[in-house]
mmCIF file of the N, C-alpha and C atoms, coordinates in Angstrom:
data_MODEL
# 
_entry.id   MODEL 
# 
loop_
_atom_site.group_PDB 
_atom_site.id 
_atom_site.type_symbol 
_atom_site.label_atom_id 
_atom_site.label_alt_id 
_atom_site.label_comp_id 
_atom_site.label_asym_id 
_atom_site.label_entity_id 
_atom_site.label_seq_id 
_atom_site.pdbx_PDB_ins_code 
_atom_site.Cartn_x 
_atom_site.Cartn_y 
_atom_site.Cartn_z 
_atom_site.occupancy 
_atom_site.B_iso_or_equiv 
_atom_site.pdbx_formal_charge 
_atom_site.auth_seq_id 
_atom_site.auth_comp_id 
_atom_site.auth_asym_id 
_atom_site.auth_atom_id 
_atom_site.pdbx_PDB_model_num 
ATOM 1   N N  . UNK A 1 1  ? -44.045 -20.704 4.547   1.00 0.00 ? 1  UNK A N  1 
ATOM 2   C CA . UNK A 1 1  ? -43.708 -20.432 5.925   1.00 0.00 ? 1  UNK A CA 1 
ATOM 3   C C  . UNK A 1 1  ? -42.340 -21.057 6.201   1.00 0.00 ? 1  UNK A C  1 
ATOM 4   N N  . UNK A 1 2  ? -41.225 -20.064 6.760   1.00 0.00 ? 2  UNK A N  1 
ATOM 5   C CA . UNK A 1 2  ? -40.199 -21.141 6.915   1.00 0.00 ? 2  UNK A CA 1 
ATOM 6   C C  . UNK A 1 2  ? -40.000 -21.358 8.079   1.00 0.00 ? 2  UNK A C  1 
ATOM 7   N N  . UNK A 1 3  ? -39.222 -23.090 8.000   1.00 0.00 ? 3  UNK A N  1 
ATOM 8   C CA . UNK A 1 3  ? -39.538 -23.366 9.098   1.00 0.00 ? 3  UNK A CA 1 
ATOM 9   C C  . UNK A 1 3  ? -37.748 -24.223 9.326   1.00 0.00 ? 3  UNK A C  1 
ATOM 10  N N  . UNK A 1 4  ? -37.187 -24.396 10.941  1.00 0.00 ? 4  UNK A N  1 
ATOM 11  C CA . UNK A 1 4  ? -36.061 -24.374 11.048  1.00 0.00 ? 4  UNK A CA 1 
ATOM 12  C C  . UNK A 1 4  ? -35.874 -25.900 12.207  1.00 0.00 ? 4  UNK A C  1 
ATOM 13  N N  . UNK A 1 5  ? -35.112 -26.925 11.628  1.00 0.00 ? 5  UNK A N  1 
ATOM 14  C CA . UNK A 1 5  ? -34.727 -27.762 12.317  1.00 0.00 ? 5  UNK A CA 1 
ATOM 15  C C  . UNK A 1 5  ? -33.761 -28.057 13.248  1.00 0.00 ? 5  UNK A C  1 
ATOM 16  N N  . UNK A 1 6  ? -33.538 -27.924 14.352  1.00 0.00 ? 6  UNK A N  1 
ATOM 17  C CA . UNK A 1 6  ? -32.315 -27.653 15.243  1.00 0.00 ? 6  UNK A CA 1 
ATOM 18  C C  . UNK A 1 6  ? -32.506 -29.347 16.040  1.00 0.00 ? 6  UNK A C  1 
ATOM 19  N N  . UNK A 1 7  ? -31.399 -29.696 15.581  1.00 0.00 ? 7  UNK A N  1 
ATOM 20  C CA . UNK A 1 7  ? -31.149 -31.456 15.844  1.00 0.00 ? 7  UNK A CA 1 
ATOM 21  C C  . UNK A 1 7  ? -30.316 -31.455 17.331  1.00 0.00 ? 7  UNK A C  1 
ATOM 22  N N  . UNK A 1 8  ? -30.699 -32.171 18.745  1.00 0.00 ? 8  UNK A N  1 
ATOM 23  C CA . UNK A 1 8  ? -30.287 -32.309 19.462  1.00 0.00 ? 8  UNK A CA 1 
ATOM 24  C C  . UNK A 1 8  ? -28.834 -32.892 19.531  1.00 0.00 ? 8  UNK A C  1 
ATOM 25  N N  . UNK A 1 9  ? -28.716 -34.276 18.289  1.00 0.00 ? 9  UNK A N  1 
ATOM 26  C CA . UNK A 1 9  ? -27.807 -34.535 18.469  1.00 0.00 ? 9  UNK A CA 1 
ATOM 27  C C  . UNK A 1 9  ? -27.863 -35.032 16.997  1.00 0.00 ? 9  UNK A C  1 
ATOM 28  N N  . UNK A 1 10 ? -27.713 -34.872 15.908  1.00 0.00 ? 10 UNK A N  1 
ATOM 29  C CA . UNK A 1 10 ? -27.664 -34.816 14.288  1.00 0.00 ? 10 UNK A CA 1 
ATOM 30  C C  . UNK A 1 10 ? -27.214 -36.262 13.712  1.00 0.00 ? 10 UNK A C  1 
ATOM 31  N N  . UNK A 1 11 ? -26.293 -36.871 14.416  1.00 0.00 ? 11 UNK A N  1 
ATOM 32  C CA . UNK A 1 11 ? -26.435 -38.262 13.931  1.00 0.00 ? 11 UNK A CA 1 
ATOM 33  C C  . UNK A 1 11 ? -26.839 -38.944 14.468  1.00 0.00 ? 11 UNK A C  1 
ATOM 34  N N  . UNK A 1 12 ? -27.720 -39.099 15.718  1.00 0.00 ? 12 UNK A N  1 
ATOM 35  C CA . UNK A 1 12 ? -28.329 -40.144 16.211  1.00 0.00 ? 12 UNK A CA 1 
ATOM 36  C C  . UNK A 1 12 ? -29.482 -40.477 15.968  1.00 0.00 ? 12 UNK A C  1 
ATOM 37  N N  . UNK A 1 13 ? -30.018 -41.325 15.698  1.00 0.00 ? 13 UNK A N  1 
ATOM 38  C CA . UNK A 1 13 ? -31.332 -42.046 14.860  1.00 0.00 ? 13 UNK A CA 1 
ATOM 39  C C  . UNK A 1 13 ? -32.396 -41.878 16.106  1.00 0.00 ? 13 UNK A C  1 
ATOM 40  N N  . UNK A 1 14 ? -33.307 -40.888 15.673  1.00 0.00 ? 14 UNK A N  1 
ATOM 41  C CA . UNK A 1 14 ? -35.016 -40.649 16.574  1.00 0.00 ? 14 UNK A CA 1 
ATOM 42  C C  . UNK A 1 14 ? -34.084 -40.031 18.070  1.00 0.00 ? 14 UNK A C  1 
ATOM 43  N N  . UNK A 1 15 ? -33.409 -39.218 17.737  1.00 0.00 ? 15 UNK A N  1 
ATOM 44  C CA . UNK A 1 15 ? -33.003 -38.285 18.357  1.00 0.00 ? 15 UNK A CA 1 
ATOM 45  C C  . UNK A 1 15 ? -33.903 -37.205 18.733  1.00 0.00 ? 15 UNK A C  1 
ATOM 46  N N  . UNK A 1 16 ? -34.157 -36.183 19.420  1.00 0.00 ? 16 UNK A N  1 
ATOM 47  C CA . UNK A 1 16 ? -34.781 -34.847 20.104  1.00 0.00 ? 16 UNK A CA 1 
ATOM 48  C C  . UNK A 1 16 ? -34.137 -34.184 18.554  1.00 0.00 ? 16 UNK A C  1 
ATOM 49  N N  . UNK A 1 17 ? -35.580 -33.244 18.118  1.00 0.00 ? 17 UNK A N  1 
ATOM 50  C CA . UNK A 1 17 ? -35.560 -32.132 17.130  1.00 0.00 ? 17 UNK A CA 1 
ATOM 51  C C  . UNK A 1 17 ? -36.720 -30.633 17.799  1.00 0.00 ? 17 UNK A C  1 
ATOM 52  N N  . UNK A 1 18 ? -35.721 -29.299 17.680  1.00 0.00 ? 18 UNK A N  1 
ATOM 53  C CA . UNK A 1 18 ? -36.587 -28.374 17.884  1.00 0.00 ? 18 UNK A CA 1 
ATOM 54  C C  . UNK A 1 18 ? -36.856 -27.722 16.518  1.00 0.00 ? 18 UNK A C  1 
ATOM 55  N N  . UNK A 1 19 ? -37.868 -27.442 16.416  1.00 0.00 ? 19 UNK A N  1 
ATOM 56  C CA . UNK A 1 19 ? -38.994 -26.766 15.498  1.00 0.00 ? 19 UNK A CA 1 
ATOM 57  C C  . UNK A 1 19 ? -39.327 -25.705 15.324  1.00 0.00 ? 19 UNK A C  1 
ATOM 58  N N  . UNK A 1 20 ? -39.001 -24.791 14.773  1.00 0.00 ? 20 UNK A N  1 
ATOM 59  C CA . UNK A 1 20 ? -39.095 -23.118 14.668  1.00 0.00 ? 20 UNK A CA 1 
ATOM 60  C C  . UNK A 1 20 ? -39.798 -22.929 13.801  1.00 0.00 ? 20 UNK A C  1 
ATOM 61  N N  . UNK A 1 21 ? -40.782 -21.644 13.601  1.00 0.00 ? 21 UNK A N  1 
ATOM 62  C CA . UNK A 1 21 ? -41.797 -21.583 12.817  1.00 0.00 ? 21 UNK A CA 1 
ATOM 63  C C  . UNK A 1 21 ? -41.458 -19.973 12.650  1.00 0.00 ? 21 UNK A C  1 
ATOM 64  N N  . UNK A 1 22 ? -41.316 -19.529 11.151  1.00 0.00 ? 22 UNK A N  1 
ATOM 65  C CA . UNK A 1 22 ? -41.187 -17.895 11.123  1.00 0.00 ? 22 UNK A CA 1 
ATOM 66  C C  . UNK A 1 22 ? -42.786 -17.841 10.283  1.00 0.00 ? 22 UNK A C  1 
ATOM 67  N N  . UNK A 1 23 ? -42.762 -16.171 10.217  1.00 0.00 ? 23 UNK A N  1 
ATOM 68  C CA . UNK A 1 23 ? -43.534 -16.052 9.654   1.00 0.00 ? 23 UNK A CA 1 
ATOM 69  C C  . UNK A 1 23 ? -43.847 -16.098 8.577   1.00 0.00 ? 23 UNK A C  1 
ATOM 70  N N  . UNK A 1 24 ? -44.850 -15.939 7.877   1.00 0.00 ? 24 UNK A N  1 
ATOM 71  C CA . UNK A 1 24 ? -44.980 -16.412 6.190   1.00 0.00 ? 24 UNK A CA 1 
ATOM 72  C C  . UNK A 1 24 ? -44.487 -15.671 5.262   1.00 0.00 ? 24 UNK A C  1 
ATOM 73  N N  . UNK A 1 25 ? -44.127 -16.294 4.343   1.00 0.00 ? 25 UNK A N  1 
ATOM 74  C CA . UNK A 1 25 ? -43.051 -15.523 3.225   1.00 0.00 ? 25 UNK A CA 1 
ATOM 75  C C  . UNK A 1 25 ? -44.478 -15.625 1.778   1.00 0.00 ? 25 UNK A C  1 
ATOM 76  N N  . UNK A 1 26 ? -44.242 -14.074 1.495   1.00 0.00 ? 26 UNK A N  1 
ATOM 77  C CA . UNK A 1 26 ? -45.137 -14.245 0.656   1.00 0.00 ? 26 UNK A CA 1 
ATOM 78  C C  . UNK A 1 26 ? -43.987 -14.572 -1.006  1.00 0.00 ? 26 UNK A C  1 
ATOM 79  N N  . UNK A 1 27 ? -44.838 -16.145 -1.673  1.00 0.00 ? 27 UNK A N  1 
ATOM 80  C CA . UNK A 1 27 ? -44.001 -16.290 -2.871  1.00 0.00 ? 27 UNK A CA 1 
ATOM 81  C C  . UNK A 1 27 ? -44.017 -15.603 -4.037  1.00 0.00 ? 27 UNK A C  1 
ATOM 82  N N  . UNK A 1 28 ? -45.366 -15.127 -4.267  1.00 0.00 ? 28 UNK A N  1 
ATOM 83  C CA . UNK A 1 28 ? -46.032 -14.874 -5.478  1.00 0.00 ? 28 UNK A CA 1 
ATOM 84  C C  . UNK A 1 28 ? -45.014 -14.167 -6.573  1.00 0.00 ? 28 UNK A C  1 
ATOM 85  N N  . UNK A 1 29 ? -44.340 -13.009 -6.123  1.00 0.00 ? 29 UNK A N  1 
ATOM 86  C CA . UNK A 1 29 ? -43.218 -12.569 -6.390  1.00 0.00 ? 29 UNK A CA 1 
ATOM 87  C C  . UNK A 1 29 ? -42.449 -13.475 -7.535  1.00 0.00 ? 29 UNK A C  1 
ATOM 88  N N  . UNK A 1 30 ? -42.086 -14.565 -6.690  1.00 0.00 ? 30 UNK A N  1 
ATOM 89  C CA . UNK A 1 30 ? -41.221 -15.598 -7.248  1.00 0.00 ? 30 UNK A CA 1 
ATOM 90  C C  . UNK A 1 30 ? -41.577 -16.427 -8.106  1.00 0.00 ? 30 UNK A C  1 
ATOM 91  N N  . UNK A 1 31 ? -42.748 -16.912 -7.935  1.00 0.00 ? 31 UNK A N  1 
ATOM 92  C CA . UNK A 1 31 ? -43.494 -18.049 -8.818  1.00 0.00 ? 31 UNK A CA 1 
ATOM 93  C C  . UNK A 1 31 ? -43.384 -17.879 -10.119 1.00 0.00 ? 31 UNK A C  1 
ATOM 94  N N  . UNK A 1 32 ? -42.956 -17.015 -11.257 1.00 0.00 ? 32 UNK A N  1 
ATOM 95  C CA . UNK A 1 32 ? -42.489 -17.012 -12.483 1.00 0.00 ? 32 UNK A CA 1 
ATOM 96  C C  . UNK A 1 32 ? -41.176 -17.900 -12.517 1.00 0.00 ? 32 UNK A C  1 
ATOM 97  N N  . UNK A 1 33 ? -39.970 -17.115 -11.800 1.00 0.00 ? 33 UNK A N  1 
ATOM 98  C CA . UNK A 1 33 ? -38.657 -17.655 -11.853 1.00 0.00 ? 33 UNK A CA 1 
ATOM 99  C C  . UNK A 1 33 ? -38.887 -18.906 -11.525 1.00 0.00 ? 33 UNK A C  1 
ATOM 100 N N  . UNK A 1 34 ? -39.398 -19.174 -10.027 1.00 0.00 ? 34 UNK A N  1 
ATOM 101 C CA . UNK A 1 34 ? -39.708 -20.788 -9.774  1.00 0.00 ? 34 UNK A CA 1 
ATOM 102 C C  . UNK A 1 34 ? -40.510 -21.800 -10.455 1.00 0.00 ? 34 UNK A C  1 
ATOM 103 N N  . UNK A 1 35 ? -41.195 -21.188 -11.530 1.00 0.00 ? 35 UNK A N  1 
ATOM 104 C CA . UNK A 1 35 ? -42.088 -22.030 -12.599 1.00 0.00 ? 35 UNK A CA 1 
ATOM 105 C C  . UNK A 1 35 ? -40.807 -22.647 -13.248 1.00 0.00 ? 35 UNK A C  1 
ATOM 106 N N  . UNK A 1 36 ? -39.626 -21.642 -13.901 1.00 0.00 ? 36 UNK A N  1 
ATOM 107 C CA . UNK A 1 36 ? -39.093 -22.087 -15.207 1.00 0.00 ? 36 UNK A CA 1 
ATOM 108 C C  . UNK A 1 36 ? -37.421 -22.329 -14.597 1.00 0.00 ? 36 UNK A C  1 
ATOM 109 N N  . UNK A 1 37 ? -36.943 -22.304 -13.713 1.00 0.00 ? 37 UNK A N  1 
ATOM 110 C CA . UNK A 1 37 ? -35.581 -22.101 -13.184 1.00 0.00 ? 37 UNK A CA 1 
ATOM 111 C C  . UNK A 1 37 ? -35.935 -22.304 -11.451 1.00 0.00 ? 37 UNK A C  1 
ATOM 112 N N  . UNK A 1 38 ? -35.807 -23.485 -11.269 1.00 0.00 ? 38 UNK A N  1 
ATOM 113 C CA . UNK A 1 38 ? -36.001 -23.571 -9.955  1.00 0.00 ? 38 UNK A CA 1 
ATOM 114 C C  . UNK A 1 38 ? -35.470 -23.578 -8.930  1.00 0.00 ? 38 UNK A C  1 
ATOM 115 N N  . UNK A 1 39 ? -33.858 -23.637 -9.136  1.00 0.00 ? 39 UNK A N  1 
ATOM 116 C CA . UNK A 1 39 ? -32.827 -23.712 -8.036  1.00 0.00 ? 39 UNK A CA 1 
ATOM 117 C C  . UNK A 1 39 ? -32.876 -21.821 -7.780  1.00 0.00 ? 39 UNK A C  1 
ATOM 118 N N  . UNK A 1 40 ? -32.725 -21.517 -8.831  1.00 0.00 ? 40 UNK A N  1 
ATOM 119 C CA . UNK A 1 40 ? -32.518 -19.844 -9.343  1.00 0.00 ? 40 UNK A CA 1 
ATOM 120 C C  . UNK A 1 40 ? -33.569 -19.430 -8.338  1.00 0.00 ? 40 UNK A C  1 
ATOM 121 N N  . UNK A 1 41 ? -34.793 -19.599 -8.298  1.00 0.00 ? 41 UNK A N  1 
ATOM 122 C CA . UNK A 1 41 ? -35.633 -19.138 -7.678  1.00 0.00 ? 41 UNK A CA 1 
ATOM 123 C C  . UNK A 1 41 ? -36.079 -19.441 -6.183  1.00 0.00 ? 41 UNK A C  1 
ATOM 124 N N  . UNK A 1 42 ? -35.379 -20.656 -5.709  1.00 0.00 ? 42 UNK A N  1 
ATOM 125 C CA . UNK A 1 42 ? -35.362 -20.691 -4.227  1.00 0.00 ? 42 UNK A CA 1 
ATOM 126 C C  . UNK A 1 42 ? -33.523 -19.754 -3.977  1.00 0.00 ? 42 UNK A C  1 
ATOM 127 N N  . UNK A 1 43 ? -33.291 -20.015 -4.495  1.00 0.00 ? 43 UNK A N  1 
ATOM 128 C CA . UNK A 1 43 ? -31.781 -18.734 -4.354  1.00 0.00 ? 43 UNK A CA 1 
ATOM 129 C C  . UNK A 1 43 ? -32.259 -17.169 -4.174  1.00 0.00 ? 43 UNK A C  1 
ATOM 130 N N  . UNK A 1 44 ? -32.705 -17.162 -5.053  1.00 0.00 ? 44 UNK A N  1 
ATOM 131 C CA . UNK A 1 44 ? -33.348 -15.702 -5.066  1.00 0.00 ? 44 UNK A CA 1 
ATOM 132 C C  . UNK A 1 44 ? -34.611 -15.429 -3.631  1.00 0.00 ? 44 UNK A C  1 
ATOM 133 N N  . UNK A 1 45 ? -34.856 -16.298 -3.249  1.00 0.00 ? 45 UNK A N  1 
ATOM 134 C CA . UNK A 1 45 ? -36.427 -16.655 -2.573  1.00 0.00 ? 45 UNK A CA 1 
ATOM 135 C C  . UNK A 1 45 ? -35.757 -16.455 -1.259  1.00 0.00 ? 45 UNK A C  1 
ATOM 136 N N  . UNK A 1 46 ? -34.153 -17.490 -1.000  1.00 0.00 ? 46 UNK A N  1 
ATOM 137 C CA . UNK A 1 46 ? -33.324 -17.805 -0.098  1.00 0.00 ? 46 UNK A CA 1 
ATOM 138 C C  . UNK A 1 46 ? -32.639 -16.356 0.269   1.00 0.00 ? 46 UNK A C  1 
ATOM 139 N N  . UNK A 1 47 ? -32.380 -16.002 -0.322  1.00 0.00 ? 47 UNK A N  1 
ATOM 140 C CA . UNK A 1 47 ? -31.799 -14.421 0.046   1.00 0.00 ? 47 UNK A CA 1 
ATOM 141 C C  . UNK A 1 47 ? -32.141 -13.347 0.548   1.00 0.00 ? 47 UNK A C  1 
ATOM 142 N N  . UNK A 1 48 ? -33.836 -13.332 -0.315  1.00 0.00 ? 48 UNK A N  1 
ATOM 143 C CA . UNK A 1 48 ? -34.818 -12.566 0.272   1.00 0.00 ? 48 UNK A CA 1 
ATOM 144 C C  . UNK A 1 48 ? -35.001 -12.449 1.633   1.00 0.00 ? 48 UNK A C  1 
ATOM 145 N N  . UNK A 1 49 ? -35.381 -13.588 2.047   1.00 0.00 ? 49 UNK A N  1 
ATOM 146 C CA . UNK A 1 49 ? -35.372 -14.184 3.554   1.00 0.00 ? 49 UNK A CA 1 
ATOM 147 C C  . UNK A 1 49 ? -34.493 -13.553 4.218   1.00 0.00 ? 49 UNK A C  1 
ATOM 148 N N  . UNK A 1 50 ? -33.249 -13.598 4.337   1.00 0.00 ? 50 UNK A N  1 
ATOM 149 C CA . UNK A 1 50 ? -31.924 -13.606 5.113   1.00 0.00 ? 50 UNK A CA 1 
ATOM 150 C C  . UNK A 1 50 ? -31.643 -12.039 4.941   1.00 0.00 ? 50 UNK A C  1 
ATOM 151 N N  . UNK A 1 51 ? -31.702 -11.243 3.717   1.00 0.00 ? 51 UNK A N  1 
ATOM 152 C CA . UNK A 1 51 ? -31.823 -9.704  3.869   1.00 0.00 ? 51 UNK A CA 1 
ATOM 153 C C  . UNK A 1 51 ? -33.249 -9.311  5.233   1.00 0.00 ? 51 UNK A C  1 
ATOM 154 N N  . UNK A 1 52 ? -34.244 -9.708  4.750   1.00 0.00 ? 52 UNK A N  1 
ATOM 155 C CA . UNK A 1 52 ? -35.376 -9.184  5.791   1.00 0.00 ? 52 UNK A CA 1 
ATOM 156 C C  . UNK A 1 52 ? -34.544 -9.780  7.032   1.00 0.00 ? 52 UNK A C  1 
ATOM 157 N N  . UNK A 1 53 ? -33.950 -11.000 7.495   1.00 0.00 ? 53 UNK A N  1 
ATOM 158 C CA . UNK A 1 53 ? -33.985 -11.131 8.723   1.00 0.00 ? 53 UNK A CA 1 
ATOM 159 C C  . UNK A 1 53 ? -32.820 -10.295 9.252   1.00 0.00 ? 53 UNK A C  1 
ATOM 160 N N  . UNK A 1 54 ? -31.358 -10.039 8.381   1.00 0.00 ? 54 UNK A N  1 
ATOM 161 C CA . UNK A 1 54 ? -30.806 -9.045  8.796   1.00 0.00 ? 54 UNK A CA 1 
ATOM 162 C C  . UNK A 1 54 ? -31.196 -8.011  9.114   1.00 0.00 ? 54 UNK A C  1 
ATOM 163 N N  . UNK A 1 55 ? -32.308 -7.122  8.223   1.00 0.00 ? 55 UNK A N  1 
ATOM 164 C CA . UNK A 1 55 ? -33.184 -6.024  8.367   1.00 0.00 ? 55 UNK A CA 1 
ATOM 165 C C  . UNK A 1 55 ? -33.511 -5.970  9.975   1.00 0.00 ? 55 UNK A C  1 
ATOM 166 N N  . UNK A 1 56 ? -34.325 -6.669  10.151  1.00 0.00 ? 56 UNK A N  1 
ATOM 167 C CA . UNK A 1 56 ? -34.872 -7.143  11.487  1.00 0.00 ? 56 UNK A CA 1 
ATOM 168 C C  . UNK A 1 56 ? -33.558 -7.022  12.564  1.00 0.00 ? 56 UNK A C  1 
ATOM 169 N N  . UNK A 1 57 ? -33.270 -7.403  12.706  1.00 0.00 ? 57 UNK A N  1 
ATOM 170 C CA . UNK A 1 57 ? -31.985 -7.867  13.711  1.00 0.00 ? 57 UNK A CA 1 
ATOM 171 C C  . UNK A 1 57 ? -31.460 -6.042  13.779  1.00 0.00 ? 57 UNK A C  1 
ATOM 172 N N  . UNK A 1 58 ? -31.225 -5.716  12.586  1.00 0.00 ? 58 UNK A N  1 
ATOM 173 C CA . UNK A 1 58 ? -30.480 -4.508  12.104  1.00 0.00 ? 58 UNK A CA 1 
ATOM 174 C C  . UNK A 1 58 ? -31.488 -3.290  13.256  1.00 0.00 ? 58 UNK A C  1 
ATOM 175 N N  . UNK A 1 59 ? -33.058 -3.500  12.711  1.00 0.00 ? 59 UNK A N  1 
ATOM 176 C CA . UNK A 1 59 ? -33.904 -2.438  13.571  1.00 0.00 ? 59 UNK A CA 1 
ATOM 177 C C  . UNK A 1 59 ? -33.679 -2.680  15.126  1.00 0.00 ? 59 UNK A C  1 
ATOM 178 N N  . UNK A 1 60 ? -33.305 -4.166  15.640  1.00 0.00 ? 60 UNK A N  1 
ATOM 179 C CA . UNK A 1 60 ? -33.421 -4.428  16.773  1.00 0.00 ? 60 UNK A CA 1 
ATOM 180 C C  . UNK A 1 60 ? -32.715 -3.556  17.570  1.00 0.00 ? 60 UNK A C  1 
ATOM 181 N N  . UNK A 1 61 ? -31.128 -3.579  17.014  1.00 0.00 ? 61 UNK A N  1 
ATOM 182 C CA . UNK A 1 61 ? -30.169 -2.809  17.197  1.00 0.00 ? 61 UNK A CA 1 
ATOM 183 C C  . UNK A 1 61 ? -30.107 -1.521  17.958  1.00 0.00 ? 61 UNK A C  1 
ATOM 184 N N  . UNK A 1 62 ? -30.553 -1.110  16.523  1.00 0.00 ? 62 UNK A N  1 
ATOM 185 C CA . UNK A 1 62 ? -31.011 0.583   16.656  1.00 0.00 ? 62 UNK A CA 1 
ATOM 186 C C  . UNK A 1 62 ? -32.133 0.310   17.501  1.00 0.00 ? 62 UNK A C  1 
ATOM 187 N N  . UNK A 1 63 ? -32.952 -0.135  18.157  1.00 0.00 ? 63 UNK A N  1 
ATOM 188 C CA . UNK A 1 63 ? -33.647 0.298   19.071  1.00 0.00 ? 63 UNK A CA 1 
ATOM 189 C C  . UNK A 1 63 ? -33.127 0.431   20.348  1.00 0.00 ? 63 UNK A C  1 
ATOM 190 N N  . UNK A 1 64 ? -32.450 -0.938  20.385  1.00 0.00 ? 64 UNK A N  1 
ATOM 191 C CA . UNK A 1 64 ? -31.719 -0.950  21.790  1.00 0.00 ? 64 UNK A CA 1 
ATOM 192 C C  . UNK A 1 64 ? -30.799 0.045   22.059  1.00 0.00 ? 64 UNK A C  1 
ATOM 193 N N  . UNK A 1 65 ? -30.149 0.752   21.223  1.00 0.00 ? 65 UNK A N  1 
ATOM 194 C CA . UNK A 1 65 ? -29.299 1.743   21.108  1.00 0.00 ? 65 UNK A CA 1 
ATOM 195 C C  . UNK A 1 65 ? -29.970 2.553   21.224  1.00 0.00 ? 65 UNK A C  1 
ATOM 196 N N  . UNK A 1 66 ? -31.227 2.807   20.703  1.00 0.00 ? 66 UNK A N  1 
ATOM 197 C CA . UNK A 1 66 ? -31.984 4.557   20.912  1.00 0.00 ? 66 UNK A CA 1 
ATOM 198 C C  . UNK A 1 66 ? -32.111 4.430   22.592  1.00 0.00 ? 66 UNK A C  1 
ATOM 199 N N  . UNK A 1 67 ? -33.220 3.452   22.803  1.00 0.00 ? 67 UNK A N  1 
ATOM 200 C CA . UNK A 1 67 ? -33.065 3.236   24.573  1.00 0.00 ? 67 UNK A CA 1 
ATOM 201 C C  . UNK A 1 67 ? -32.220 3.700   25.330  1.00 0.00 ? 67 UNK A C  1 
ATOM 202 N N  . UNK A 1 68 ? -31.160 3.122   24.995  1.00 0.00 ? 68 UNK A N  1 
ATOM 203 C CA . UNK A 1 68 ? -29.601 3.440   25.972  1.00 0.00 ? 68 UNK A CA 1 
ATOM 204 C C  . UNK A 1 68 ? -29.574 4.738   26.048  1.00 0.00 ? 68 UNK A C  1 
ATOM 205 N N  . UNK A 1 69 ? -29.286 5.245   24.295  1.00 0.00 ? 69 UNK A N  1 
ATOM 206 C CA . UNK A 1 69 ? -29.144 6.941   24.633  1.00 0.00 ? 69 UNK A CA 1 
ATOM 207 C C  . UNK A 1 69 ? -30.131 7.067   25.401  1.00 0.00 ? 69 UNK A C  1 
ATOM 208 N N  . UNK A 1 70 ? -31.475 7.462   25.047  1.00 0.00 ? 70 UNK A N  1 
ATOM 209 C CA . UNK A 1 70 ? -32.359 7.845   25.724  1.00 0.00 ? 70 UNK A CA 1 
ATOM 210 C C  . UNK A 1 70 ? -32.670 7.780   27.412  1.00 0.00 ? 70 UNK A C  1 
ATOM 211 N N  . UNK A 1 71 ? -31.960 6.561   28.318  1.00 0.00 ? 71 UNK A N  1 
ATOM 212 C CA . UNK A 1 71 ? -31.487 6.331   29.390  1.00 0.00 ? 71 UNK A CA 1 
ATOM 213 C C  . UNK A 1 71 ? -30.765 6.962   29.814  1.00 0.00 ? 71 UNK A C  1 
ATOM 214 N N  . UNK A 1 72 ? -29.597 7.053   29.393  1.00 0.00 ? 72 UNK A N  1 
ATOM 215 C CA . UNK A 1 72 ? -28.389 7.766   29.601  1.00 0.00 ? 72 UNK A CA 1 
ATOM 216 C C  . UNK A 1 72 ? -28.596 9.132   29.635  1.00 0.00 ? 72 UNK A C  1 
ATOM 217 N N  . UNK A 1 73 ? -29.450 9.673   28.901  1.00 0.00 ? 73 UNK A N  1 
ATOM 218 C CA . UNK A 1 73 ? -29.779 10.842  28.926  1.00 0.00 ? 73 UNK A CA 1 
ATOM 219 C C  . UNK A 1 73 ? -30.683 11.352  29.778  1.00 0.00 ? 73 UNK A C  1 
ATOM 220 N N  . UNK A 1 74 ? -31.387 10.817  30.409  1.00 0.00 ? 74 UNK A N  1 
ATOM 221 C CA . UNK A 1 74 ? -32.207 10.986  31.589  1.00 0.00 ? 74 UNK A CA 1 
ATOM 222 C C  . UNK A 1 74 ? -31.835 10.407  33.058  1.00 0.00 ? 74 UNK A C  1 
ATOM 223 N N  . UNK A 1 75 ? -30.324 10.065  32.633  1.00 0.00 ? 75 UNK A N  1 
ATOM 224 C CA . UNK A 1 75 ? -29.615 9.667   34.289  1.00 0.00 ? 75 UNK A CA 1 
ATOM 225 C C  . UNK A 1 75 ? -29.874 8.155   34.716  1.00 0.00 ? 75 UNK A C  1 
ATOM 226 N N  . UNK A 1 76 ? -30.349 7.118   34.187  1.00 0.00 ? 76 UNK A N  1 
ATOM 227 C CA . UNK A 1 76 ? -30.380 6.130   34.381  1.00 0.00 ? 76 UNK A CA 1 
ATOM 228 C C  . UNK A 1 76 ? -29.133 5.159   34.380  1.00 0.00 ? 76 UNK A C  1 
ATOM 229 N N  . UNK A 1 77 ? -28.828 4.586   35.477  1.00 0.00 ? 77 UNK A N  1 
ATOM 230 C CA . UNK A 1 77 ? -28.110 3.608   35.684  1.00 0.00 ? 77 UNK A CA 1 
ATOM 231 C C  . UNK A 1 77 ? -27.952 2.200   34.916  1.00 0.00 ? 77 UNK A C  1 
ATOM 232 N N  . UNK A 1 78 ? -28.974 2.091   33.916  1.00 0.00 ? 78 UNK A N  1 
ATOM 233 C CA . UNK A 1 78 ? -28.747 1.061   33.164  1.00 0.00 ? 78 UNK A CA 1 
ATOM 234 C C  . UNK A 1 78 ? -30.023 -0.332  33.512  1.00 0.00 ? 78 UNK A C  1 
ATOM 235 N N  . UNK A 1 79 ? -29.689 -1.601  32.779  1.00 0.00 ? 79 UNK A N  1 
ATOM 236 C CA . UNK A 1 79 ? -30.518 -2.266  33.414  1.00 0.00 ? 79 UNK A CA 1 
ATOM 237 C C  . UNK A 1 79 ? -30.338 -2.608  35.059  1.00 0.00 ? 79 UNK A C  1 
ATOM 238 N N  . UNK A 1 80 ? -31.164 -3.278  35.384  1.00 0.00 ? 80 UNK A N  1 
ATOM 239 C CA . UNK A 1 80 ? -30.503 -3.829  36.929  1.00 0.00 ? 80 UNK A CA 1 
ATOM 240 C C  . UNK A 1 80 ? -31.001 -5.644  36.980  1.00 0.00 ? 80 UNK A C  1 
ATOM 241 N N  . UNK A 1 81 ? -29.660 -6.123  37.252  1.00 0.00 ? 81 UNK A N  1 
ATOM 242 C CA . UNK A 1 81 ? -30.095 -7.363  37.026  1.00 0.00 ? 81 UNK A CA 1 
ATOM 243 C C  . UNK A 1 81 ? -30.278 -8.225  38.298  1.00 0.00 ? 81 UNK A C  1 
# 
């Protein structure tokens, strides 16, 4: 599961830390490379990650963009804030 440390203030001792929790990364995949080559295999493990989360971000995109058209195309003014 990865998980993400965001330091309030990074050198101060017992400082405020926020805690992010993604969802679970399945290893199994990896566990050969990471048996015998272990940097190799959190690299490989590390990348994985960061393609899916681009992925993600990437669909977000295109959704928000289909919306818009799809707004725009039915005469909508947009959000209203």
């Amino acid at each position: 599961m990865p998980i993400g440390l965001t330091f309030e203030a990074r050198k101060r001792f017992r400082g405020r830390v926020l805690v992010s929790f993604g969802e679970p990364v399945a290893v199994s995949p990896y566990l050969g490379v990471l048996r015998h080559q272990l940097r190799f295999g959190a690299l490989l493990l590390t990348r994985a990650q960061k393609a899916r989360r681009l992925l993600a971000e990437r669909r977000e995109i295109v959704e928000e963009l289909e919306r818009a058209k799809r707004d725009s195309l039915r005469g909508s003014k947009g959000p209203s804030f």
